[in-house]
C-alpha positions as CSV (number, residue, x, y, z in Angstrom):
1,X,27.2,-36.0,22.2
2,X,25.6,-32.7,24.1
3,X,27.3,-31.1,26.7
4,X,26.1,-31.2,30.0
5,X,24.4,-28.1,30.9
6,X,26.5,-25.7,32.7
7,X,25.2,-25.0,36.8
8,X,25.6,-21.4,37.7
9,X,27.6,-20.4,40.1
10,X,26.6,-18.4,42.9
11,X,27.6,-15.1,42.9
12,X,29.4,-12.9,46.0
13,X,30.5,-9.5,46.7
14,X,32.7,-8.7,48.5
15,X,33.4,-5.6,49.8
16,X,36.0,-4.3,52.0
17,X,38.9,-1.0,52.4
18,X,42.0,-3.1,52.7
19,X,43.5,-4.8,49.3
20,X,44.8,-8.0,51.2
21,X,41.5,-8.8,52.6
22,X,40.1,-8.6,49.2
23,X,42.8,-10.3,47.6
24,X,42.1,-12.6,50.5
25,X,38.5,-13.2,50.2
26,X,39.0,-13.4,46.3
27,X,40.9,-16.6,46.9
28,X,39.3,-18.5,49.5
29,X,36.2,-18.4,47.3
30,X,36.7,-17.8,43.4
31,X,36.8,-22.3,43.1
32,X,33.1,-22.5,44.4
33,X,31.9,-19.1,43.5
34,X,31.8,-16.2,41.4
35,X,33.3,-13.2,43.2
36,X,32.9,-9.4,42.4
37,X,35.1,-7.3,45.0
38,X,34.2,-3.4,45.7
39,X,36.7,-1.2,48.2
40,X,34.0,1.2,49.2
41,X,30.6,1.0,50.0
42,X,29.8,3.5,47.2
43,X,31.2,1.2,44.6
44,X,29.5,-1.9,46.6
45,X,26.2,-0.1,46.3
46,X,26.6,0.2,42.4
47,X,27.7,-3.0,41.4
48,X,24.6,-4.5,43.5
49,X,21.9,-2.3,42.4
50,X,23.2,-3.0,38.9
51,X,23.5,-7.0,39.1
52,X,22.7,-8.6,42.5
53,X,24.4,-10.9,43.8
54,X,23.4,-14.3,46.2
55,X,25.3,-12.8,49.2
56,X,27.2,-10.0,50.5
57,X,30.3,-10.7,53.0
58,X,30.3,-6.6,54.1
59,X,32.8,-5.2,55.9
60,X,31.7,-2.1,58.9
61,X,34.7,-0.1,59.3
62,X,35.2,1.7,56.0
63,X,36.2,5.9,55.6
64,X,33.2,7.2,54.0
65,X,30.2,5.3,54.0
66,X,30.9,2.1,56.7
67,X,28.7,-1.1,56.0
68,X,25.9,0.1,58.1
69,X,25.1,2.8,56.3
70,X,25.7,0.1,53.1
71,X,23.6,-2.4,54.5
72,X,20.5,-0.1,55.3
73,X,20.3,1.4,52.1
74,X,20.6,-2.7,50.4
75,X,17.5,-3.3,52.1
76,X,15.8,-0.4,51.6
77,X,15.8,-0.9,47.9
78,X,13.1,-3.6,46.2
79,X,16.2,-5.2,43.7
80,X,18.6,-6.1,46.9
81,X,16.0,-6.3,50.0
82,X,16.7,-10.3,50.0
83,X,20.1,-10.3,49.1
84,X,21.6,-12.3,52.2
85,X,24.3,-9.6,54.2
86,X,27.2,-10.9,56.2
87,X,28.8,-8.4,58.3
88,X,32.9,-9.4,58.5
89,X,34.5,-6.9,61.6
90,X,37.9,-6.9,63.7
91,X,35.9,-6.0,66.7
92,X,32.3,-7.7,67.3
93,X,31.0,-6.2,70.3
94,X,27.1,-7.1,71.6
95,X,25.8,-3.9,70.5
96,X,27.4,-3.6,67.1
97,X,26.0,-7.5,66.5
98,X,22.2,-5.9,67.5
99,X,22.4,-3.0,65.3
100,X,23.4,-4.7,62.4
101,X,20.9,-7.7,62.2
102,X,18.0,-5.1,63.1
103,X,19.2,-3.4,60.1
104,X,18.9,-6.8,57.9
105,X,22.3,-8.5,58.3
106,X,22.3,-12.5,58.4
107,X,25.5,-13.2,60.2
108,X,28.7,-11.9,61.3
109,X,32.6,-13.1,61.0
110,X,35.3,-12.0,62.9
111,X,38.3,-11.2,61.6
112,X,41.0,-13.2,61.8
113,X,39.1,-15.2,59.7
114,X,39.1,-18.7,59.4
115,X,38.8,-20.0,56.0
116,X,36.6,-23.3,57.1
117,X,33.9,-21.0,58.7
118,X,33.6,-18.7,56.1
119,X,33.2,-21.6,53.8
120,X,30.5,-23.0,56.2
121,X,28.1,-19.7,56.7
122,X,28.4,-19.0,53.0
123,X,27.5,-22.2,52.2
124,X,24.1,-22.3,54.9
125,X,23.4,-18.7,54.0
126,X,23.1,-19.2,50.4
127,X,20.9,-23.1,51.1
128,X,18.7,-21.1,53.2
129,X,18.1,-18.2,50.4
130,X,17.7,-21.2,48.0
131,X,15.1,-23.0,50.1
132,X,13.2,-19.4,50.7
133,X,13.0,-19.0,47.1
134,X,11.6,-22.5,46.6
135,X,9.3,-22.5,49.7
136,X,8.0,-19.4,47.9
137,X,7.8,-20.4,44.3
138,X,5.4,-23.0,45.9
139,X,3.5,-21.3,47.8
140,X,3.0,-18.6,45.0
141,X,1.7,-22.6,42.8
142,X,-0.4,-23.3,45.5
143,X,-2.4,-19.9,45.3
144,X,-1.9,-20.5,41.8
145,X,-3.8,-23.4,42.6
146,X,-6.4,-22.2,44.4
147,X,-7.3,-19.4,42.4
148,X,-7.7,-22.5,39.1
149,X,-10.0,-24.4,41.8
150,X,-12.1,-21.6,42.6
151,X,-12.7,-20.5,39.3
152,X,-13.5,-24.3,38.2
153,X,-15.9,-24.2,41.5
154,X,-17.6,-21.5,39.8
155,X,-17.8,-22.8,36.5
156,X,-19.2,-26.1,37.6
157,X,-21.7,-24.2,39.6
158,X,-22.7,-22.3,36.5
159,X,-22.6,-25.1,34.0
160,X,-24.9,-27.2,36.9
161,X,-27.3,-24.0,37.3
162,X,-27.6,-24.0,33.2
163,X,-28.2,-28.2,33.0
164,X,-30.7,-27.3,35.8
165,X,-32.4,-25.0,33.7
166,X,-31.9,-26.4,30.8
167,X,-33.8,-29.9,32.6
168,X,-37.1,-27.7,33.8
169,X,-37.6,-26.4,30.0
170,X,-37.4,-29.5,28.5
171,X,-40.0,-31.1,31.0
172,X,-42.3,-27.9,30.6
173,X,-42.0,-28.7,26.6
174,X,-42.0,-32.1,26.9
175,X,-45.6,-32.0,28.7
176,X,-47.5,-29.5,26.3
177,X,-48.2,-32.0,23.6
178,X,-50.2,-33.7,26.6
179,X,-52.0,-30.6,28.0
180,X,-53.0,-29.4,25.0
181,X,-55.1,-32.0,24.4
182,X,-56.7,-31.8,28.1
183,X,-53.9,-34.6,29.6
184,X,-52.7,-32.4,33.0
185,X,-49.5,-32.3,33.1
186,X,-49.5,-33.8,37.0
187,X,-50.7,-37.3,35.2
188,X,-48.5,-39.7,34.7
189,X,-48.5,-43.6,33.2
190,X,-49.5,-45.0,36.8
191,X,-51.8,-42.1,36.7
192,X,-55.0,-44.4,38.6
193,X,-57.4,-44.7,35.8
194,X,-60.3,-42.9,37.8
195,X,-58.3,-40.0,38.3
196,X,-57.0,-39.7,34.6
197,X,-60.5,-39.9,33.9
198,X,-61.6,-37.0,35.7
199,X,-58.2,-35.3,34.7
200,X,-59.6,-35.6,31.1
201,X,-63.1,-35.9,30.5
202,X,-64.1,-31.9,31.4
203,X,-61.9,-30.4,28.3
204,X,-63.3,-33.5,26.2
205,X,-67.1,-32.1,27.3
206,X,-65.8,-28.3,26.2
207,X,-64.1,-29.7,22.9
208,X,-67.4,-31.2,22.2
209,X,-69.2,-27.6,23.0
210,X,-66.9,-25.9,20.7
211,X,-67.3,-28.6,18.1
212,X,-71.3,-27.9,18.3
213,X,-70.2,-24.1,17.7
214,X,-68.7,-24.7,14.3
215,X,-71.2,-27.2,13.1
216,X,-74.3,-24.3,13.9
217,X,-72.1,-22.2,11.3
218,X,-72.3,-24.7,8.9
219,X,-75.9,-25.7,9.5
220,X,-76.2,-21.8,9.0
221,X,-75.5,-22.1,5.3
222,X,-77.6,-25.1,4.5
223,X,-79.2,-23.9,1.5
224,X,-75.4,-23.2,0.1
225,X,-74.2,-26.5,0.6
226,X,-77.6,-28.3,-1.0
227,X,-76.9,-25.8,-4.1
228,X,-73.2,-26.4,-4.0
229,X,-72.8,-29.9,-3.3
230,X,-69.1,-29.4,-4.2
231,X,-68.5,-27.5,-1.3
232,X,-68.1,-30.1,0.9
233,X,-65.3,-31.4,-0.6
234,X,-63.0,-28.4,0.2
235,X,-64.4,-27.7,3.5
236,X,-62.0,-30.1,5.5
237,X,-58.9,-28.7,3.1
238,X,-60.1,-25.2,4.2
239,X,-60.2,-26.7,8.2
240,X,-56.6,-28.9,7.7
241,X,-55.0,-25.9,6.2
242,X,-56.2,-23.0,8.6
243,X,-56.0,-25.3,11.5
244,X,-51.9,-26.2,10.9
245,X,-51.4,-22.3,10.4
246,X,-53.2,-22.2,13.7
247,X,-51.0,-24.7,15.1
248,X,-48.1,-23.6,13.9
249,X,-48.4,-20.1,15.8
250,X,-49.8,-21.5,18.8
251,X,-46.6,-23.7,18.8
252,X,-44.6,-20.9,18.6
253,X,-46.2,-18.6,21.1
254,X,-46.4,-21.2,24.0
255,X,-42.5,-22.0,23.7
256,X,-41.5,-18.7,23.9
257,X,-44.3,-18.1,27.1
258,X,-42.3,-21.0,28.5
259,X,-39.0,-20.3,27.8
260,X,-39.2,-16.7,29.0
261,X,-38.4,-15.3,25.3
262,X,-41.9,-13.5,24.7
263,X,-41.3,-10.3,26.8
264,X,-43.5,-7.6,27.7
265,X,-45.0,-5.2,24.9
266,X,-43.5,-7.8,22.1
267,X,-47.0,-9.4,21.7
268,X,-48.1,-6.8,19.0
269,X,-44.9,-7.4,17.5
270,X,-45.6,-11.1,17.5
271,X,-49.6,-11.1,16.1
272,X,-48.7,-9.1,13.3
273,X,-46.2,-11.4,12.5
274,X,-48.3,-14.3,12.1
275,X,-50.8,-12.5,10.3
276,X,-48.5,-11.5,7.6
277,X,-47.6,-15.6,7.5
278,X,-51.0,-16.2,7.7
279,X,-51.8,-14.0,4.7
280,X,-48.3,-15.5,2.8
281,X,-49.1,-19.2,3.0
282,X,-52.8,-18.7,2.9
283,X,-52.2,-17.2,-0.6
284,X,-49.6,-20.0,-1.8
285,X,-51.4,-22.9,-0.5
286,X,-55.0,-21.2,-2.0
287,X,-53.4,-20.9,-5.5
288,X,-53.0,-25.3,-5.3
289,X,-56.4,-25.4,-3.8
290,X,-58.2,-23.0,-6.2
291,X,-56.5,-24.6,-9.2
292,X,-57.9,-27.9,-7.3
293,X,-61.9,-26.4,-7.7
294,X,-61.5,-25.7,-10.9
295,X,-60.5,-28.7,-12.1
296,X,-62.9,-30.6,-10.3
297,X,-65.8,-28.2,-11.0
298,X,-64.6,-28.0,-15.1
299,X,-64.9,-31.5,-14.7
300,X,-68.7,-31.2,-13.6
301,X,-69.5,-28.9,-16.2
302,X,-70.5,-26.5,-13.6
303,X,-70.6,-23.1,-14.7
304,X,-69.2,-21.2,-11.9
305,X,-66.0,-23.0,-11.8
306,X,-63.8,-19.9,-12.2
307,X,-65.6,-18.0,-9.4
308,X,-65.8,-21.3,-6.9
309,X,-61.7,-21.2,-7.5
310,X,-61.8,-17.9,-6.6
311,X,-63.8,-18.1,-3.5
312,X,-61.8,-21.0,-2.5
313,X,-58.6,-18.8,-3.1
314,X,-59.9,-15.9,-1.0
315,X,-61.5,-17.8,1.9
316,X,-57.6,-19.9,2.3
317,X,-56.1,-16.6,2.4
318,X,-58.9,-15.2,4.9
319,X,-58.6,-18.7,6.8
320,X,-55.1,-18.7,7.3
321,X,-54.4,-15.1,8.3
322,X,-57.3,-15.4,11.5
323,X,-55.8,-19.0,12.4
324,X,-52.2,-17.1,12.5
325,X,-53.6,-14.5,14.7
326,X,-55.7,-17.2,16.7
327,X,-52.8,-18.7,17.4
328,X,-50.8,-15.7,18.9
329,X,-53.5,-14.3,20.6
330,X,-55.3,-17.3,22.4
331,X,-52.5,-18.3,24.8
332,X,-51.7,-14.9,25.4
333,X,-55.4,-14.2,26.6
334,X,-55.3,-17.4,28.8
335,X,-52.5,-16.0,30.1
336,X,-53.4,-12.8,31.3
337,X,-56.7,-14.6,32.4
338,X,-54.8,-16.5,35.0
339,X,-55.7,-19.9,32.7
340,X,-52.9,-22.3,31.6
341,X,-52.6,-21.5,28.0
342,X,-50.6,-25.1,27.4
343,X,-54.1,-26.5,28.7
344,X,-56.3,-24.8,26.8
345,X,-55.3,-23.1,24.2
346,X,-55.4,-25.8,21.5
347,X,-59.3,-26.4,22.0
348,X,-60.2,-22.8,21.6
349,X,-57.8,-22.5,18.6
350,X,-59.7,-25.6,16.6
351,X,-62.9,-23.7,17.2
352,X,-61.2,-20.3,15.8
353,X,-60.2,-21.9,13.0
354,X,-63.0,-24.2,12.1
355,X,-65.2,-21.3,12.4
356,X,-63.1,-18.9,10.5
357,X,-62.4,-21.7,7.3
358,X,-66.0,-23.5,6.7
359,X,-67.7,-19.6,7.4
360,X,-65.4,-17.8,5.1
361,X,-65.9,-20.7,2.5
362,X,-70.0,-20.8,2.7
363,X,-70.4,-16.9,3.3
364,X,-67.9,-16.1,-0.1
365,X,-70.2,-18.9,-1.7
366,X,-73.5,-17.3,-1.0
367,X,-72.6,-14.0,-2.0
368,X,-70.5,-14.7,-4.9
369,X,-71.7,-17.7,-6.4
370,X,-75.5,-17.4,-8.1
């Protein structure tokens, strides 16, 4: 079986001139206590600053430095300022009593001593020191404590704050898909129908403007298409392919105007990134869709099939690198209009890009295909 772990003793010194008093002292206590003995207050200076003890039974009256002196310089000193000091004197006067406890002394005994007294002081003294030592352990937990509690305060507040946020981005990108279609982002599914209705209808009537716009620029190249019948076939492949590039960008642009992320003098930055895409997957995409023409054209024995393959390659390219920039610059330009660019932007874009395929396609056609 273990041993029972061993309680420490406390520890006492004891310091006084005369041997028996010592000798004395040594015995009363050395059963409950373990005593360290000193018969100057030089040496009782030493062995405390070295080791301190729990308590001090000081005598005054000693040649060369007297327990005063002893005391004051005990308390003076950061190692032995709480060490407990018990004056012991043959002669207690009223005065002597006040001058030692203003210097930091606890208690005094009397000599004679009695044995059952000593026992008693000593044994409160060193309960008290304990209990101090506890009461401040705790209170040193409870700041402890505090300090946890604040900074859990704070990091709740911040972790709230950043949910909070977090909440009013994902509503603001929650609600574009709506708005960019003309559905305000104030209507809601009990939205009365009248006012959904005129919430609507005016970005359906300026869809419908803009959709008048491309079809002029295909009526433009009538002539083409009665020549080139095949046309038609690639035109909405030229107006699915440069209208995703479009969307893509626009996509892009509008969640980083809404999440704060586009800064200041980055817009450059940003259109001439999404005309290099543009330009990239305009080019892969135009390879499939040129292959595509001349297959289909081989296939109608039509003479030109190499150079319809090749204007169908060039316009993708051409297409896809204005729909990239389209799609960068519109919201921006809504934006420093004062316009919401969630609102608008994707009507104007479809126009930009309609325009841009099926007029690259026919203009390429007329000048290169005789």
């Amino acid at each position: 079986m273990n041993a029972p772990p061993t309680i420490k003793k406390a520890t006492i010194l004891v310091v006084d001139d005369t041997p028996h008093n010592l000798t004395l002292m040594s015995s009363l206590l050395r059963g409950d206590y373990q005593v360290k003995v000193a018969n100057s207050g030089e040496k009782a200076l030493a062995i405390a600053l070295l080791e301190p003890p729990d308590l001090i039974l000081l005598d005054i009256m000693m040649p060369g430095m007297d327990g005063y002196e002893v005391c004051e310089r005990l308390k003076r000193s950061a190692t032995t300022a709480q060490v407990p000091v018990i004056f012991i004197t043959a002669n207690a006067e009223v005065d002597d009593e006040t001058r030692g406890l203003e210097l930091g002394a606890v208690d005094y005994i009397t000599k004679p001593i009695s044995p059952p007294i000593v026992l008693a002081r000593i044994k409160n003294h060193l309960a008290l020191q304990n209990y101090g030592r506890a009461l401040e352990q705790k209170v040193q937990e409870v700041e402890a404590s505090h300090e946890v509690i604040r900074r859990k305060g704070e990091e709740v507040s911040r972790l709230y704050d950043a949910v909070i946020a977090e909440q009013k981005r994902s509503m603001a990108l929650s609600l574009q898909p709506g708005t960019m279609v003309g559905v305000e982002a104030e209507e809601r599914p009990t939205t009365p129908w009248l006012r959904s209705l005129r919430l609507r209808h005016p970005w359906l009537q300026i869809n419908l403007l803009t959709a008048f716009v491309a079809a002029a620029v295909v009526g433009m190249f009538q002539g083409t298409i009665d020549r080139l019948l095949i046309l038609t076939m690639f035109l909405p492949v030229l107006a699915g392919q440069s209208g995703n590039t479009g969307s893509q960008a626009l996509a892009i642009t509008l969640r980083g105007i809404t999440l704060g992320e586009l800064k200041s003098g980055k817009e450059a930055a940003l259109i001439r990134k999404e005309a290099l895409l543009g330009l990239l997957n305009g080019a892969l995409v135009g390879l499939v869709a040129a292959t595509c023409m001349f297959v289909v054209a081989s296939l109608q024995h039509l003479p030109s099939a190499m150079m319809l393959s090749i204007v169908v390659f060039l316009a993708m390219i051409g297409s896809c690198i204005v729909s990239g920039i389209a799609g960068a610059i519109v919201p921006l330009v809504l934006k420093r209009l004062g316009a919401d660019p969630v609102t608008a932007s994707s009507i104007f874009l479809t126009t930009a890009t309609d325009v841009a395929s099926m007029g690259m396609l026919l203009t390429l056609a007329a000048i290169l295909v005789k």
